[in-house]
N, C-alpha and C positions, 0 to 999 in steps of 0.2 A: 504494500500500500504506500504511496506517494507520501511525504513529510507533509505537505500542502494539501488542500483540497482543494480544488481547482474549477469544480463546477461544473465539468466535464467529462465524460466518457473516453477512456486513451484510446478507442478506437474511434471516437469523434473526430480526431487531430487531424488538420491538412497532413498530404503525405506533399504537398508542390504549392510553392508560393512566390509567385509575383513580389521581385524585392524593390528593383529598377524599370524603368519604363521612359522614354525618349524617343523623339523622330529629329534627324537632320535632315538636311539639303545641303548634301555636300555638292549638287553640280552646278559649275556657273555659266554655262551657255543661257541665252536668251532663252529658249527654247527649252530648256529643261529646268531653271531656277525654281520652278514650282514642285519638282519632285520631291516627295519624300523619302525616307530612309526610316519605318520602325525597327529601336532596338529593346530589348529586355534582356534583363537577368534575370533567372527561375532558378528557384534554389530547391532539390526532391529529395526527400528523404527516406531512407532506406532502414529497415526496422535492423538493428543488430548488427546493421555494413555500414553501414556512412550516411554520405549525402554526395550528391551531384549537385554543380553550380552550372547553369547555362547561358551562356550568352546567345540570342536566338534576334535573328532580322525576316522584314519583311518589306515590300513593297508593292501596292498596286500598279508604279510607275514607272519605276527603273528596270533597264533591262536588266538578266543577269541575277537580279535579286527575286524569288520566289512569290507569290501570293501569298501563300501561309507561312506561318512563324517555322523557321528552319532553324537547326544549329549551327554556329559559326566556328564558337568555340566550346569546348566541353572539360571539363575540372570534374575528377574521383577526389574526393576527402575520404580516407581510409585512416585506421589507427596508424597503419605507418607512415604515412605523410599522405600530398597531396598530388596528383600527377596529371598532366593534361593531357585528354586522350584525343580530342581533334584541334586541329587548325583550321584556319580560317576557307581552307579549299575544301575542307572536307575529309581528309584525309587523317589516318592514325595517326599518332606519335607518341613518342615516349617525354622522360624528362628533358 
């Protein structure tokens, strides 16, 4: 039983939350100044393994950049550290 009571059922708990939330307009042509760029950071949690942090984009406008919220970049928080498992193309990596 929890030190606290908290008011809540532990299986109530978000398991993924919304921590960041932003759009740019990084393009400067005439023609494209209006584009947008959504980004977010989501942070998921894993019962007894970690958490996952994500950085995730989107765009109805820009080429290249998806409709729906994709990953960009991808972080494991495990007991032994933390390791980034994609890059920004999508692709694995290590430390």
């Amino acid at each position: 039983m929890a030190k606290y009571q908290t008011g809540r059922n532990a299986g109530s708990q978000q398991k993924e939350r919304v921590i960041a939330e932003w759009t740019e307009h990084p393009f400067t042509g005439i023609g494209k100044r209006s584009w947008g760029v959504q980004h977010r950071v989501v942070a998921e949690s894993f019962s007894g393994t970690g958490v996952d942090i994500r950085h995730e984009v989107r765009s109805d406008d820009a080429d290249g950049v998806p409709d729906e919220w994709t990953p960009a970049e991808v972080y494991e928080a495990r007991e032994h550290g933390v390791d980034k498992i994609t890059r920004a193309d999508g692709k694995e990596g290590g430390r």
